[in-house]
C-alpha positions as CSV (number, residue, x, y, z in Angstrom):
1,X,0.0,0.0,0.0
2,X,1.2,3.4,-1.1
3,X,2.0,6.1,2.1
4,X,0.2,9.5,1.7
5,X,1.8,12.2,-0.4
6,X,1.8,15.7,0.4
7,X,0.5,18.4,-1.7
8,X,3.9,20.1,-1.4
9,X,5.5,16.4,-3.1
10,X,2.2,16.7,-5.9
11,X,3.4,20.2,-6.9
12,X,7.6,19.2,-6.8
13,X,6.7,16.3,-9.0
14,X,4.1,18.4,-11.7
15,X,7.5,19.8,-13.9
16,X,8.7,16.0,-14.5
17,X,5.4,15.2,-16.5
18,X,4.6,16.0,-20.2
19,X,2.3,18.8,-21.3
20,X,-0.4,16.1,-21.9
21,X,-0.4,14.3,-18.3
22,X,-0.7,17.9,-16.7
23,X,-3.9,18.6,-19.2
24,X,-4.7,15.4,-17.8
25,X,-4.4,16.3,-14.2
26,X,-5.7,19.8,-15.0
27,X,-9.3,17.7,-16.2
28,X,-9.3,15.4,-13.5
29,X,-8.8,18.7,-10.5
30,X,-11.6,20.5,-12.6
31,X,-14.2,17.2,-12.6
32,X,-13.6,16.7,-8.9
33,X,-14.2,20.8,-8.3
34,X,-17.4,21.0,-10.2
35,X,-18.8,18.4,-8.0
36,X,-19.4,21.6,-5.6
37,X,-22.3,23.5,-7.0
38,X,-20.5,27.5,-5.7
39,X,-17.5,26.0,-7.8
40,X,-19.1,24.8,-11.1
41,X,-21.2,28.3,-10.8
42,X,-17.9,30.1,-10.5
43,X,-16.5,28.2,-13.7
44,X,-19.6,29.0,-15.8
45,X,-19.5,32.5,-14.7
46,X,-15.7,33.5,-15.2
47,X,-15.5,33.2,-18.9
48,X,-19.3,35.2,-19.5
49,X,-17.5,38.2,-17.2
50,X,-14.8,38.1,-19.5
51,X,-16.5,38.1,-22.2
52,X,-18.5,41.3,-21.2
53,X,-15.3,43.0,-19.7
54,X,-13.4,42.3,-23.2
55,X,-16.7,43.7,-25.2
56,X,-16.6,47.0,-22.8
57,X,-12.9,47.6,-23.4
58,X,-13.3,47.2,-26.9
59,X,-16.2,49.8,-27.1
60,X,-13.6,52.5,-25.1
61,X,-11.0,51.7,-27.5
62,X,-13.5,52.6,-29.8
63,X,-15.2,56.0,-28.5
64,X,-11.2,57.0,-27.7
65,X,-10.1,56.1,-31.4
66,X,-12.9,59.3,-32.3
């Protein structure tokens, strides 16, 4: 049977694995975080506010340009 790891050990180890096991890793942390409803919100909602925010800087960049 395998002794506990630390998070500290998880994060040393990350930089020895490939681009693809860290995507892996990266999907696994983000299935097990959207078990939690406030979290799964938060995920949804990030992208949409920075979607808006990148539309509203656009229009200033805009009405500046004039």
């Amino acid at each position: 049977m395998l002794g506990a790891v630390s998070a500290s050990e998880i994060i040393r180890e990350l930089p020895k694995l490939t681009e693809a096991e860290r995507r892996a890793i990266r999907v696994g942390l983000l299935e097990i975080a959207n078990q939690d409803p406030d979290v799964a919100l938060s995920n949804q909602s990030a992208p949409e506010g920075a979607l808006m925010l990148d539309r509203l800087e656009n229009d200033d960049a805009r009405h500046q340009s004039w």
